[in-house]
Structures are given as structure tokens and as C-alpha cells.
MARKE-259214 format. One record per atom (N, C-alpha, C, O, CB): residue number from 1; residue in three letters; atom name; x, y, z negated. Coordinates in Angstrom, 1 decimal. Atoms other than C-alpha are relative to their C-alpha. Glycine has a CB too. Layout:
residues N
(NUM "ALA" "CA" (X Y Z)) ...
//
This chain:
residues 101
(1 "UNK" "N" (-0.8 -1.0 -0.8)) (1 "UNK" "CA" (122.4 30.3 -152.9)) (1 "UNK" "C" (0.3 -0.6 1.4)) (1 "UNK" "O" (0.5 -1.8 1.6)) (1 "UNK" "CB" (1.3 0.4 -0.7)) (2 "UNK" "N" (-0.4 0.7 -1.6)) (2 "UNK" "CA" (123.0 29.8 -149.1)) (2 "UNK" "C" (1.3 0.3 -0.1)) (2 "UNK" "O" (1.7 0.7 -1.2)) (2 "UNK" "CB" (-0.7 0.7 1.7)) (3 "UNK" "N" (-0.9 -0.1 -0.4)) (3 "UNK" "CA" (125.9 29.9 -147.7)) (3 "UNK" "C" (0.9 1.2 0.3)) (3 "UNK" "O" (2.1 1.0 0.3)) (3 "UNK" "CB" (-0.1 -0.7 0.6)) (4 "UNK" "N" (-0.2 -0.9 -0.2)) (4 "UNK" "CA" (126.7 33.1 -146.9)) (4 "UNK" "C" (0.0 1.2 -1.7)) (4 "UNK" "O" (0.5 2.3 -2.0)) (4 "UNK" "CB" (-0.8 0.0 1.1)) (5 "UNK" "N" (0.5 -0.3 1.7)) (5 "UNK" "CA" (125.8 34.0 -150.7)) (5 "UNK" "C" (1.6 -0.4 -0.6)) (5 "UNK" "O" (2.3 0.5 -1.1)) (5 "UNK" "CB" (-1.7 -1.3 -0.7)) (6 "UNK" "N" (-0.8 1.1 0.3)) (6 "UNK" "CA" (128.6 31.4 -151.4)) (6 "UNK" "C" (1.2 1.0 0.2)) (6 "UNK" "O" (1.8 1.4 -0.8)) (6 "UNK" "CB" (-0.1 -1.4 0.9)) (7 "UNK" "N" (-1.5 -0.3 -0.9)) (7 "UNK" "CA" (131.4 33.0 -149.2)) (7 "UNK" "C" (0.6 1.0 -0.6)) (7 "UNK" "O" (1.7 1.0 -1.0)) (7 "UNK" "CB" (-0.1 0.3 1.5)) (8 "UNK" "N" (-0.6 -0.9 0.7)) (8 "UNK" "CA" (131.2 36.4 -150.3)) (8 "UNK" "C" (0.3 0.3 -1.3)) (8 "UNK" "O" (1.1 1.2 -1.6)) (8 "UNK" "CB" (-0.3 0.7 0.4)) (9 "UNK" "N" (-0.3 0.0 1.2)) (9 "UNK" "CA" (131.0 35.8 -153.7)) (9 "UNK" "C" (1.7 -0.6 -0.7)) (9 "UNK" "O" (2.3 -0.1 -1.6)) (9 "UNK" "CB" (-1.1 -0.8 -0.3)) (10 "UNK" "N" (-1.1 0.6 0.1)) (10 "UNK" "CA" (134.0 33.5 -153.8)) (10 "UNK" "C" (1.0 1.1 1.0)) (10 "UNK" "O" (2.2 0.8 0.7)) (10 "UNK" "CB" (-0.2 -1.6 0.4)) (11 "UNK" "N" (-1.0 -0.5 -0.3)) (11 "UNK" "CA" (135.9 35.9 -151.7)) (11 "UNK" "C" (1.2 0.8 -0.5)) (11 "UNK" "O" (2.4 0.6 -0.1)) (11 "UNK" "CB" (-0.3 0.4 0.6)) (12 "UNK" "N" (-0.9 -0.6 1.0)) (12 "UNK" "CA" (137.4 38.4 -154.1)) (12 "UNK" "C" (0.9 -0.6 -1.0)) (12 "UNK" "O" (2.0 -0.2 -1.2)) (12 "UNK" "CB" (-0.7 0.5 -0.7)) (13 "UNK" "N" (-0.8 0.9 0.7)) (13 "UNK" "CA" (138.4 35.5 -156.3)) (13 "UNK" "C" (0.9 -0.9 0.8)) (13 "UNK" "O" (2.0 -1.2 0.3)) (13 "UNK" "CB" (-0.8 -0.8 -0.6)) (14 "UNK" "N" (-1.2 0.9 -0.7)) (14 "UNK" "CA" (140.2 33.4 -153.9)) (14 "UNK" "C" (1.1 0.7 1.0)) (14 "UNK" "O" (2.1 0.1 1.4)) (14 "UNK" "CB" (-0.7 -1.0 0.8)) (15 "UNK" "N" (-1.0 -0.5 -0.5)) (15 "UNK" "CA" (141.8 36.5 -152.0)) (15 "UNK" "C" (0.9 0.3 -1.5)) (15 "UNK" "O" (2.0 -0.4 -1.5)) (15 "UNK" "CB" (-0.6 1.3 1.0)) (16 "UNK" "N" (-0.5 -0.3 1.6)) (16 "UNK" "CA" (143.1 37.5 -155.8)) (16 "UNK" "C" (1.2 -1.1 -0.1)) (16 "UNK" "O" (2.5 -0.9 -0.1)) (16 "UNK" "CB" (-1.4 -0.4 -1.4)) (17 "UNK" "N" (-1.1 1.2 0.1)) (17 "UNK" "CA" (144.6 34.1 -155.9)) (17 "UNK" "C" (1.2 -0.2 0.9)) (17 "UNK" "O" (2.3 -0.6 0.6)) (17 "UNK" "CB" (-0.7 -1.2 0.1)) (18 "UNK" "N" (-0.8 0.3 -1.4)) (18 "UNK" "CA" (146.3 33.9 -152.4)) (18 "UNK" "C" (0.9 0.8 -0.2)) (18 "UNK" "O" (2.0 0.5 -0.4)) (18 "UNK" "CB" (-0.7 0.2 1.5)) (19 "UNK" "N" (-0.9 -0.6 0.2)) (19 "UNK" "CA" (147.4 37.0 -152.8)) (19 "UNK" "C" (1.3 0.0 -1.3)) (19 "UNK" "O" (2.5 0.3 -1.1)) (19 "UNK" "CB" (-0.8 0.9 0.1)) (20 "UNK" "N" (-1.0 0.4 1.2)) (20 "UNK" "CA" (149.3 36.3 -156.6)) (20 "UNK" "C" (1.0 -1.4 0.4)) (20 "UNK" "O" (2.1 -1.6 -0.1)) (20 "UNK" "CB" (-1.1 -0.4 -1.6)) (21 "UNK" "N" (-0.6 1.2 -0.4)) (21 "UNK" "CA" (150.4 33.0 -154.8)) (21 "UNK" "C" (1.2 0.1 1.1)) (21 "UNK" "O" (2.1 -0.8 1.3)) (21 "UNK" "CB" (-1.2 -0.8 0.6)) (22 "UNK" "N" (-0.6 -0.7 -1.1)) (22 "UNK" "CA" (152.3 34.8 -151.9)) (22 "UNK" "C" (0.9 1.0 -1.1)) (22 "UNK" "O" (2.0 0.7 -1.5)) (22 "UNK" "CB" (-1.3 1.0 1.3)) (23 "UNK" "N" (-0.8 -1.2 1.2)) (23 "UNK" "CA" (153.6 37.5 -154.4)) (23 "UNK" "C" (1.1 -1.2 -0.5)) (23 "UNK" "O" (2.4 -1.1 -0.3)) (23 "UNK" "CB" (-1.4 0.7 -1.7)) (24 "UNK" "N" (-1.2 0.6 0.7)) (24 "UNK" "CA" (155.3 34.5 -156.1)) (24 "UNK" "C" (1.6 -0.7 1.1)) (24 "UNK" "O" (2.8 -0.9 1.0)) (24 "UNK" "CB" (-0.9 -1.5 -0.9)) (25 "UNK" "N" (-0.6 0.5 -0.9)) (25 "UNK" "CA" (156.5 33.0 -153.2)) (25 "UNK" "C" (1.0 1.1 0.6)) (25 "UNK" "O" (2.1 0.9 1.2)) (25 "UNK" "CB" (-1.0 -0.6 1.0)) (26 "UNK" "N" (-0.9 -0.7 -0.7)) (26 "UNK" "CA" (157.9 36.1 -152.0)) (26 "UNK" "C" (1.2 0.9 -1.0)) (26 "UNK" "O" (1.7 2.0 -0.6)) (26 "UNK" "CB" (-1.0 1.0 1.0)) (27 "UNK" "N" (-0.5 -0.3 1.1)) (27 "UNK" "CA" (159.9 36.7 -155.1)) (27 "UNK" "C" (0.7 -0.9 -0.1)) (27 "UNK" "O" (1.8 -0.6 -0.4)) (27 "UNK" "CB" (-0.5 0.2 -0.8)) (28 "UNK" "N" (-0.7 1.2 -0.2)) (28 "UNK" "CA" (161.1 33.3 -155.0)) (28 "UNK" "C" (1.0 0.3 1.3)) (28 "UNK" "O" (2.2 0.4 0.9)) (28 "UNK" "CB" (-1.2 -1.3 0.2)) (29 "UNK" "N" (-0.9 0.1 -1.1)) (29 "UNK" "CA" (162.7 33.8 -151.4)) (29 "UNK" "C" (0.6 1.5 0.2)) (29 "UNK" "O" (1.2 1.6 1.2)) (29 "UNK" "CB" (-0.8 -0.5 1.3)) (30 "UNK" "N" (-0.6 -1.3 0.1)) (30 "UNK" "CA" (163.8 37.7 -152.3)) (30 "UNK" "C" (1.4 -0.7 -0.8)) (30 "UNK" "O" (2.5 -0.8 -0.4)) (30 "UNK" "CB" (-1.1 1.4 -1.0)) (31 "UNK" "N" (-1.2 0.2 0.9)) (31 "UNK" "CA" (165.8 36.4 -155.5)) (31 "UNK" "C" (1.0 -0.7 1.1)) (31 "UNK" "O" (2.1 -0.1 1.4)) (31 "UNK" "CB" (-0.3 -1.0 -1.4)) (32 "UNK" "N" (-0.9 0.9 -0.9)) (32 "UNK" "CA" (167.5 33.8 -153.0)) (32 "UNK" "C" (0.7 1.0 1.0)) (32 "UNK" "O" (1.9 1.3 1.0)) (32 "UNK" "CB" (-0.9 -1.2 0.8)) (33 "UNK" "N" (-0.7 -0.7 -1.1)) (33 "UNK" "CA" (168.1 36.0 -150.1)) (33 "UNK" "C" (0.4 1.5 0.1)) (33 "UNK" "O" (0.8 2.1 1.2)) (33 "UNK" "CB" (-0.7 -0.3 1.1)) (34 "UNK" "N" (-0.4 -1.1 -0.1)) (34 "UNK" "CA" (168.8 39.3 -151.7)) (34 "UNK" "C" (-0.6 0.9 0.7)) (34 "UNK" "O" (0.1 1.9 0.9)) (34 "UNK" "CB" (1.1 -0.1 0.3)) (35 "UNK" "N" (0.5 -0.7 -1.3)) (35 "UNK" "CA" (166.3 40.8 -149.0)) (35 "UNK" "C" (-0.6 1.1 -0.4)) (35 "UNK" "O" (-0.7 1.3 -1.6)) (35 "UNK" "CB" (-1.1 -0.7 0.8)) (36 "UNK" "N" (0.0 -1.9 0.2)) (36 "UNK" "CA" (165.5 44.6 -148.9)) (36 "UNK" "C" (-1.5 0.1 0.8)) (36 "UNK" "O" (-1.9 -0.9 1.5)) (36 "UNK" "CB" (1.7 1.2 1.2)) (37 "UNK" "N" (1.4 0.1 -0.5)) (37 "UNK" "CA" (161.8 45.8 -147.7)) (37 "UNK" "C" (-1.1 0.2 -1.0)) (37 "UNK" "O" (-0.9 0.6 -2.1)) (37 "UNK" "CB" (-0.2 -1.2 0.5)) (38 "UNK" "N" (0.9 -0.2 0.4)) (38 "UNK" "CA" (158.7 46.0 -148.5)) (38 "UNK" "C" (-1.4 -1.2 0.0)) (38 "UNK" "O" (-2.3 -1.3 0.8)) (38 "UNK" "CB" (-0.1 1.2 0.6)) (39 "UNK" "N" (0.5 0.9 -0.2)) (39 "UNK" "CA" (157.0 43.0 -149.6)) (39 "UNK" "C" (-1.9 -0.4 0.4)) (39 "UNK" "O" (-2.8 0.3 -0.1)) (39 "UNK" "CB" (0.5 -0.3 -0.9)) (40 "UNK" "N" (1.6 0.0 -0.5)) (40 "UNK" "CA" (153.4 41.6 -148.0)) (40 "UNK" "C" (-1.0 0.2 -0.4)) (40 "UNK" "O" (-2.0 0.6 0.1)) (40 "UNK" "CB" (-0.3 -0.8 0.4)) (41 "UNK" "N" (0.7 -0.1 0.9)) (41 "UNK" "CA" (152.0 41.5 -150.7)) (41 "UNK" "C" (-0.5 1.7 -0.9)) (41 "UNK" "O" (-1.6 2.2 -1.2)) (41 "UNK" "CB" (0.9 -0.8 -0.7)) (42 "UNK" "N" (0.2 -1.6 0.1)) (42 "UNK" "CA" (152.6 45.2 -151.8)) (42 "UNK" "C" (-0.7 0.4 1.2)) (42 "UNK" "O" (-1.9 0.6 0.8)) (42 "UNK" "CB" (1.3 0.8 -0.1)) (43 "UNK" "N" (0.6 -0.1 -1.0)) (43 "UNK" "CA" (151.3 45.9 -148.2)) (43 "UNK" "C" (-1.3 -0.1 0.1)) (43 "UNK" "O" (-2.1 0.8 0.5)) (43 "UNK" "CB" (0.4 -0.7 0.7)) (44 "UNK" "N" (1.1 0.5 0.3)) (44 "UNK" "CA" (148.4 43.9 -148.7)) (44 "UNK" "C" (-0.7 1.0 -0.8)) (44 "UNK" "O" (-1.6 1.6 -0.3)) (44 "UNK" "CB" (0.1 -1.3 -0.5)) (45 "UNK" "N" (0.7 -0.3 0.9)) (45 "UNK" "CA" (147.4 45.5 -151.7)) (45 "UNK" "C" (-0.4 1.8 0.1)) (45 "UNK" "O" (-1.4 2.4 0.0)) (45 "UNK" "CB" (0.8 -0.6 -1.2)) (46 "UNK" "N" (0.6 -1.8 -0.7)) (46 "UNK" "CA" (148.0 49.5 -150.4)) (46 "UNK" "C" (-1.1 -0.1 1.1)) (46 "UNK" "O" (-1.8 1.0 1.3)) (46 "UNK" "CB" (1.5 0.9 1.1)) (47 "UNK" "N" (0.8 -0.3 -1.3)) (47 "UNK" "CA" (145.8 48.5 -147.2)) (47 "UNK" "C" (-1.8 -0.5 -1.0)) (47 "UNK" "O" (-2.8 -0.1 -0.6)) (47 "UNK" "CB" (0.8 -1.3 1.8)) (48 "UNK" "N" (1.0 0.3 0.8)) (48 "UNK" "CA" (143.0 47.2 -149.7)) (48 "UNK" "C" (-0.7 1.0 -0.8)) (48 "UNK" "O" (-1.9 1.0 -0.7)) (48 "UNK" "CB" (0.5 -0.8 -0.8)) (49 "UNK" "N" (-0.3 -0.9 0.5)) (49 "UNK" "CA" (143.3 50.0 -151.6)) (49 "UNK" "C" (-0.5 1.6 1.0)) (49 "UNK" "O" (-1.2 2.6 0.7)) (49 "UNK" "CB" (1.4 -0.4 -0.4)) (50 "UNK" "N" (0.1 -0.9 -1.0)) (50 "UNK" "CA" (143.2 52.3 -148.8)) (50 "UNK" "C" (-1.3 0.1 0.4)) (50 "UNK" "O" (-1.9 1.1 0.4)) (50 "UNK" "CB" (0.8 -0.3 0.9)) (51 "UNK" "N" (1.3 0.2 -0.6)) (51 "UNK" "CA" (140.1 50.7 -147.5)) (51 "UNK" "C" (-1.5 0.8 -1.0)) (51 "UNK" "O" (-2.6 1.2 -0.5)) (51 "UNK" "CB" (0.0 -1.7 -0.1)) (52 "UNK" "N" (0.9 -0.1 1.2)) (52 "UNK" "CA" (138.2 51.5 -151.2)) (52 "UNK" "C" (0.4 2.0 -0.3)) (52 "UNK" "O" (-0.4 2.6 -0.9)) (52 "UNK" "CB" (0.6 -1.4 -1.5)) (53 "UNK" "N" (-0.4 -1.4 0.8)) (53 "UNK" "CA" (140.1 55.4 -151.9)) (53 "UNK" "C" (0.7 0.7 1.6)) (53 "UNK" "O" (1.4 0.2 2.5)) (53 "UNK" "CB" (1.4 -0.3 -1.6)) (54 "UNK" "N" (-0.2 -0.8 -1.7)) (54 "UNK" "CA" (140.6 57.6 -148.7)) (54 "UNK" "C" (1.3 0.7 -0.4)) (54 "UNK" "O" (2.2 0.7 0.5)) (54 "UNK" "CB" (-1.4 1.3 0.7)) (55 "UNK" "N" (-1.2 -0.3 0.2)) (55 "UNK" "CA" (143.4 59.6 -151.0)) (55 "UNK" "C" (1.4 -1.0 -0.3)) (55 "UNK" "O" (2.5 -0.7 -0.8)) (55 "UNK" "CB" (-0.3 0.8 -1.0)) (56 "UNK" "N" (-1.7 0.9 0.1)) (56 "UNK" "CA" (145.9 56.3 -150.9)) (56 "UNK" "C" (-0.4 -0.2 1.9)) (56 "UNK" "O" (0.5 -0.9 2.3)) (56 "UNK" "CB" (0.1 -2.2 -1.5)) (57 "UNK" "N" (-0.2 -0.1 -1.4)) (57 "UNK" "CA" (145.3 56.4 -147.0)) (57 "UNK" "C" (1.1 1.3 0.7)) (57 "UNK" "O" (1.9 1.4 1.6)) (57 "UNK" "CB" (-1.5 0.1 0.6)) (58 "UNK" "N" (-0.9 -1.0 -0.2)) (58 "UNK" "CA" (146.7 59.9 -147.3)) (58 "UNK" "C" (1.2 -0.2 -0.2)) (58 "UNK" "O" (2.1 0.2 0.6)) (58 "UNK" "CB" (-0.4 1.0 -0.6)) (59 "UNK" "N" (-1.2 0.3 1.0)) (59 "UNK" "CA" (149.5 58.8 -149.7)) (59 "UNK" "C" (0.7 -0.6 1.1)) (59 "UNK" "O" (1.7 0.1 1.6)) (59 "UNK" "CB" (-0.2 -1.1 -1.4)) (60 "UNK" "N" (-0.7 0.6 -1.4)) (60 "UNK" "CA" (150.5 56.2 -146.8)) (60 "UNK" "C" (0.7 0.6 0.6)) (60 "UNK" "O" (1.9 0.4 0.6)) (60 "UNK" "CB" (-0.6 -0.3 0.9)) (61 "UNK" "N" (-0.6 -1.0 -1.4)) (61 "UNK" "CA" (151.1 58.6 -144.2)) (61 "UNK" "C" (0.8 0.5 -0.3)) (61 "UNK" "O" (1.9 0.4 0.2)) (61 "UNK" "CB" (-0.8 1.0 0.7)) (62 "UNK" "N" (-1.3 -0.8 0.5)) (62 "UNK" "CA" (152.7 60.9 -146.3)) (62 "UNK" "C" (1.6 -0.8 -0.1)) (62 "UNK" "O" (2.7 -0.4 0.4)) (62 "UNK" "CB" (-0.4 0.5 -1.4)) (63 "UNK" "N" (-0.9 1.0 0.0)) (63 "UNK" "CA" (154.9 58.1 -147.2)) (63 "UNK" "C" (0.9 -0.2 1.3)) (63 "UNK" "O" (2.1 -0.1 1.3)) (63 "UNK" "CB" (-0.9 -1.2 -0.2)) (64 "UNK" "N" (-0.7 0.6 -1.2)) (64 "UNK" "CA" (155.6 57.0 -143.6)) (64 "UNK" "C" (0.7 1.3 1.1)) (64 "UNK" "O" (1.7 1.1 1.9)) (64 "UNK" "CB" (-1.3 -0.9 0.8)) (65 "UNK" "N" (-0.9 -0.9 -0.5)) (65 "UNK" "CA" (156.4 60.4 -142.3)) (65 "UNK" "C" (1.3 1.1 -0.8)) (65 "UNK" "O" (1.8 2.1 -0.3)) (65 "UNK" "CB" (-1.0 0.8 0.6)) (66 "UNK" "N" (-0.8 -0.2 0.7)) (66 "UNK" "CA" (158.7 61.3 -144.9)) (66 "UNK" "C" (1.0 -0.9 0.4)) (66 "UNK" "O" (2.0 -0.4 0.9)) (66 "UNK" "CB" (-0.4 0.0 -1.0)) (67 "UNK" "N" (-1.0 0.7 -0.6)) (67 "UNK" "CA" (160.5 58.3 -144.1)) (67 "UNK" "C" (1.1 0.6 1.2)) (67 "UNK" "O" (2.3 0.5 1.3)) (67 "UNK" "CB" (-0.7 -1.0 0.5)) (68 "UNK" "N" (-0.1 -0.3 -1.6)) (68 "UNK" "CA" (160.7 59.7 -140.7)) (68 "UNK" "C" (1.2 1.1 -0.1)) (68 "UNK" "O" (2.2 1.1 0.7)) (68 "UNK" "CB" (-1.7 0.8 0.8)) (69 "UNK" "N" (-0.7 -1.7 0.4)) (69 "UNK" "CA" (162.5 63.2 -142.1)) (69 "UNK" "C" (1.5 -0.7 0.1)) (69 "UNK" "O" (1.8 -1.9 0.0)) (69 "UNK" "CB" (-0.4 0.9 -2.1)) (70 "UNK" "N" (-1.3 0.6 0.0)) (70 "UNK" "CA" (166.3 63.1 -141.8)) (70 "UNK" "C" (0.3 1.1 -0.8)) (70 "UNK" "O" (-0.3 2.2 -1.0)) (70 "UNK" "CB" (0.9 -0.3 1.4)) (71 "UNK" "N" (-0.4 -1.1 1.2)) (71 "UNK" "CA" (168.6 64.6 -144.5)) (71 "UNK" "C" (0.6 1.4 0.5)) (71 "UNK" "O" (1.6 1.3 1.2)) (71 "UNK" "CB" (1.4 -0.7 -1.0)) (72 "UNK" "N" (-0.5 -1.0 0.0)) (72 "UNK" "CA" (169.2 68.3 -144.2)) (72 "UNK" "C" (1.5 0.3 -0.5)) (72 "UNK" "O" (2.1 -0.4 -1.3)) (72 "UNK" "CB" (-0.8 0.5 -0.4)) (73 "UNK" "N" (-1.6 -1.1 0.5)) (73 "UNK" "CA" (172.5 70.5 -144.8)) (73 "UNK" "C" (-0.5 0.4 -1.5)) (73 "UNK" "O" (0.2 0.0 -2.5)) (73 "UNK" "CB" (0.4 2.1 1.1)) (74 "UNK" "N" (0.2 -0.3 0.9)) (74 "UNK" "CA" (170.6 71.9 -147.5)) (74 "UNK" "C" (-0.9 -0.6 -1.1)) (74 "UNK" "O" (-1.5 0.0 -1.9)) (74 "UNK" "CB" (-0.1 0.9 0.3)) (75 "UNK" "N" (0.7 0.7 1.2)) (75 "UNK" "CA" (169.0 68.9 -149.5)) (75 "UNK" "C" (0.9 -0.2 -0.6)) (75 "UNK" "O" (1.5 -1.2 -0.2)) (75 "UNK" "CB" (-0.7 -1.2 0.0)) (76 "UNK" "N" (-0.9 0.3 0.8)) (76 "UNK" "CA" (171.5 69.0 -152.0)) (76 "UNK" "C" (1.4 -0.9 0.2)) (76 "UNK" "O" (2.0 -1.8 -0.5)) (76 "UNK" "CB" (-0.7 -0.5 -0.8)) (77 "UNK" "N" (-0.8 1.2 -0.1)) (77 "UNK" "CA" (174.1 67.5 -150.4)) (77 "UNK" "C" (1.2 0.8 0.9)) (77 "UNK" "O" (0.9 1.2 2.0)) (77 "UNK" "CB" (-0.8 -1.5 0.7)) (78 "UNK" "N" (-1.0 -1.0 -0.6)) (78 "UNK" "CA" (177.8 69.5 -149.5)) (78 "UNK" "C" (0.1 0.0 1.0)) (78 "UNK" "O" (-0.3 -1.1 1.4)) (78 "UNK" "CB" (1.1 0.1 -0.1)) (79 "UNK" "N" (0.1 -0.7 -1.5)) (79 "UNK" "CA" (178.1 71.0 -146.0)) (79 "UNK" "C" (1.2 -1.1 0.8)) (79 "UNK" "O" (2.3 -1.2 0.2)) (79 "UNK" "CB" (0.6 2.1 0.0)) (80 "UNK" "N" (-1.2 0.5 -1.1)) (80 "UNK" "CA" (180.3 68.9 -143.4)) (80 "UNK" "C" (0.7 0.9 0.8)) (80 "UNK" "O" (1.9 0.9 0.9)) (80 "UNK" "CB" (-0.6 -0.8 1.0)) (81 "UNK" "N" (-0.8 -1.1 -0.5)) (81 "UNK" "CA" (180.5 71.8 -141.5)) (81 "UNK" "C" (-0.4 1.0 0.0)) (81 "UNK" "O" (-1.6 0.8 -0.1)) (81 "UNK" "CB" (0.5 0.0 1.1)) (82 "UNK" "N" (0.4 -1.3 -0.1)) (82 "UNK" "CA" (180.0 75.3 -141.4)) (82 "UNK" "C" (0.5 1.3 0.9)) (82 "UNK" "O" (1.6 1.5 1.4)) (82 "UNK" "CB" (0.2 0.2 -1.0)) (83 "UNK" "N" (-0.3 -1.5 -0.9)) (83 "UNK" "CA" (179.9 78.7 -139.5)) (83 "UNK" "C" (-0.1 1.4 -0.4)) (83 "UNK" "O" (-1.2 2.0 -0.1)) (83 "UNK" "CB" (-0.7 0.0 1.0)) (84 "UNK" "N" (0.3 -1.0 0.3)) (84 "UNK" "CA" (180.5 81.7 -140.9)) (84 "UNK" "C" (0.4 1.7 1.2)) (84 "UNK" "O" (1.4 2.1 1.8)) (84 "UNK" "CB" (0.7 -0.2 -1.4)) (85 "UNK" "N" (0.3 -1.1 -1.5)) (85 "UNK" "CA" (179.7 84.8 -138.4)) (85 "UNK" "C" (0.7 1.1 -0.7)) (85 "UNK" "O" (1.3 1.8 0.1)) (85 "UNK" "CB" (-1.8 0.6 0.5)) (86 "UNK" "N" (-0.5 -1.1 0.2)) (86 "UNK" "CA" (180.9 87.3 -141.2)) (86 "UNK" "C" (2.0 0.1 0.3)) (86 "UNK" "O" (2.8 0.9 0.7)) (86 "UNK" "CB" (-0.6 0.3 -1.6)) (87 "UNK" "N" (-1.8 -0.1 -0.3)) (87 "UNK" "CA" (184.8 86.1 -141.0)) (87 "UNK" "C" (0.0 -0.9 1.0)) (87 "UNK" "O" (1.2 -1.2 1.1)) (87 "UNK" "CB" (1.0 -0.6 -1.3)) (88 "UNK" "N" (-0.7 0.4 -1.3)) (88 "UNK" "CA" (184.7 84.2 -137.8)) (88 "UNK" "C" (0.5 -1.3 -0.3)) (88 "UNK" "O" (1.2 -1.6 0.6)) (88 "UNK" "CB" (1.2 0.9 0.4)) (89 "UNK" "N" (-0.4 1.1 0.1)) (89 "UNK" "CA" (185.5 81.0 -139.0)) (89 "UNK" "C" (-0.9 -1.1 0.0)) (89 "UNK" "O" (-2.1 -0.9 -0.3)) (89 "UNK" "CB" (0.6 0.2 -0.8)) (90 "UNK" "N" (0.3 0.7 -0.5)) (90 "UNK" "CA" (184.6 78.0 -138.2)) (90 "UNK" "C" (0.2 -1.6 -1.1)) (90 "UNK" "O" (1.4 -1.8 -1.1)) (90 "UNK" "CB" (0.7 0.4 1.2)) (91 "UNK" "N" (-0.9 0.9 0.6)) (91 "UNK" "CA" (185.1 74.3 -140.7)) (91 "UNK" "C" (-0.7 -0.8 0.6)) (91 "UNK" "O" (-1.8 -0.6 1.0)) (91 "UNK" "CB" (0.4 -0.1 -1.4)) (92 "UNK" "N" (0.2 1.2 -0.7)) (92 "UNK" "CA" (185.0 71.1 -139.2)) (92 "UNK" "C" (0.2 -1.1 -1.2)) (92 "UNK" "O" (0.7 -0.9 -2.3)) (92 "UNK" "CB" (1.0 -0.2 1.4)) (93 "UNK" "N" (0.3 0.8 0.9)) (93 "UNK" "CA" (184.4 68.2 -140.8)) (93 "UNK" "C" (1.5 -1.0 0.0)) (93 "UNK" "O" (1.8 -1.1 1.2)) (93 "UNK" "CB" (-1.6 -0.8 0.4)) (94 "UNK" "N" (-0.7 0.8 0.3)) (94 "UNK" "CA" (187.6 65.8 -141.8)) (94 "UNK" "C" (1.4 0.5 1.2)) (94 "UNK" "O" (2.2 -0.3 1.6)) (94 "UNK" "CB" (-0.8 -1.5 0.1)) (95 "UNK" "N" (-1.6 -0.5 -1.2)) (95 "UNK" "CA" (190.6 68.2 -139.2)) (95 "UNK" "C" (1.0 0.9 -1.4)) (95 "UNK" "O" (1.0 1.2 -2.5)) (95 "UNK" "CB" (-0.6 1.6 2.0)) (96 "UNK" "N" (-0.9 -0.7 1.0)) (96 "UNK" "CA" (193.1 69.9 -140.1)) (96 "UNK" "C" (-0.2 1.5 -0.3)) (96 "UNK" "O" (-1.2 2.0 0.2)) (96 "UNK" "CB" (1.4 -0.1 0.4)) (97 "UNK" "N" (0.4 -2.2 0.1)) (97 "UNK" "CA" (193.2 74.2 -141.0)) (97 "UNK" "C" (0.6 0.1 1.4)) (97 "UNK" "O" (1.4 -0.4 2.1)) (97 "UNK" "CB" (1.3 1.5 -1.5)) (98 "UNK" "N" (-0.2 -0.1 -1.6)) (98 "UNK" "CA" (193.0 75.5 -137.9)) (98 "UNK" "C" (0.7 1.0 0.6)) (98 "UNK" "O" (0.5 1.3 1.7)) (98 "UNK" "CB" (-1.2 0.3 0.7)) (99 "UNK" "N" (-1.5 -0.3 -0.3)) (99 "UNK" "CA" (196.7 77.6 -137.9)) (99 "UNK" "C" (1.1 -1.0 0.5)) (99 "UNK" "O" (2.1 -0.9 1.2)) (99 "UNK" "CB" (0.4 0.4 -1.2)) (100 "UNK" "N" (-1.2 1.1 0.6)) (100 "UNK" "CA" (198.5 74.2 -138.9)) (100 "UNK" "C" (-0.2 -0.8 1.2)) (100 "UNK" "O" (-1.2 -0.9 1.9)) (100 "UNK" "CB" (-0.3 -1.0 -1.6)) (101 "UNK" "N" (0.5 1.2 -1.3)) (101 "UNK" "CA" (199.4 71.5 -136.3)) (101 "UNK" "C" (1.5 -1.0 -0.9)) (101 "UNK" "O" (1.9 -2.2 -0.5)) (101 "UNK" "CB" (0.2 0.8 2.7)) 
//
């Protein structure tokens, strides 16, 4: 085998390794520092992935512009404030009724 024979043969196996080697390491320094994120390793392995299946490239994106979305009034989550046009009123978030002082 030349050298080039050599390289890419051994590549799959020794990225495999690096990568499971990094994974540990970065589990090792999560437990310790409590850290939040998305580790390199996972990263690694979506962009790999990505490269081989065109629908986890889609998945990504979707992923990353979701992120992007901010919570609506109406994702399940009670109103801060509101405006109602039929009675004229008005509620604000954390005041008082708006007779009372």
C-alpha cells in the first residue's frame, strides 16, 4: 500500500477515536464546571453527518432558526398584557386597577 492508501484507510478509525477521546474529556470538564451548551463533539458529529445525509443539514437550520423565534403571547403562556377594543380596557402588566390610586 503507498502512502496515501495508508492515510485514508486509517482515517475513519483514528477520527472515531479522537473524537470518543474529546467526548470524554469534555464530560470530564462539564461535570466540574456545571457548563451549559452544546458540546464539540456533538457538533462534530451533526457536521459529519450532514456531510453524508442532506436531510440532517435541513434539521440544522431548522434547529438554528427556531432558536432564533421569540416566545409569543399565544405559546401557551398567560398574557402580560392585554387590549380589549370591545370594553375599552386596557391591563398592564404588574400596576394597579386603573380607578384605584
Amino acid at each position: 500500500m503507498d502512502p496515501v492508501e495508508t492515510l485514508l484507510a486509517w482515517s475513519i478509525p483514528v477520527g472515531t477515536l479522537l473524537m470518543v477521546a474529546v467526548g470524554v474529556v469534555e464530560l470530564v470538564r462539564a461535570r466540574r464546571r456545571k457548563r451549559a451548551g452544546t458540546p464539540l463533539t456533538a457538533t462534530y458529529l451533526n457536521e459529519v453527518t450532514a456531510m453524508f445525509y442532506g436531510t440532517k443539514r435541513r434539521e440544522l437550520e431548522h434547529r438554528a432558526s427556531v432558536e432564533m423565534l421569540r416566545d409569543e403571547e399565544g405559546d401557551n403562556a398567560p398574557p402580560a398584557y392585554g387590549i380589549d377594543l370591545d370594553r375599552g380596557t386596557v391591563t398592564l402588566p404588574g400596576g394597579r386597577a386603573s380607578g384605584t390610586r
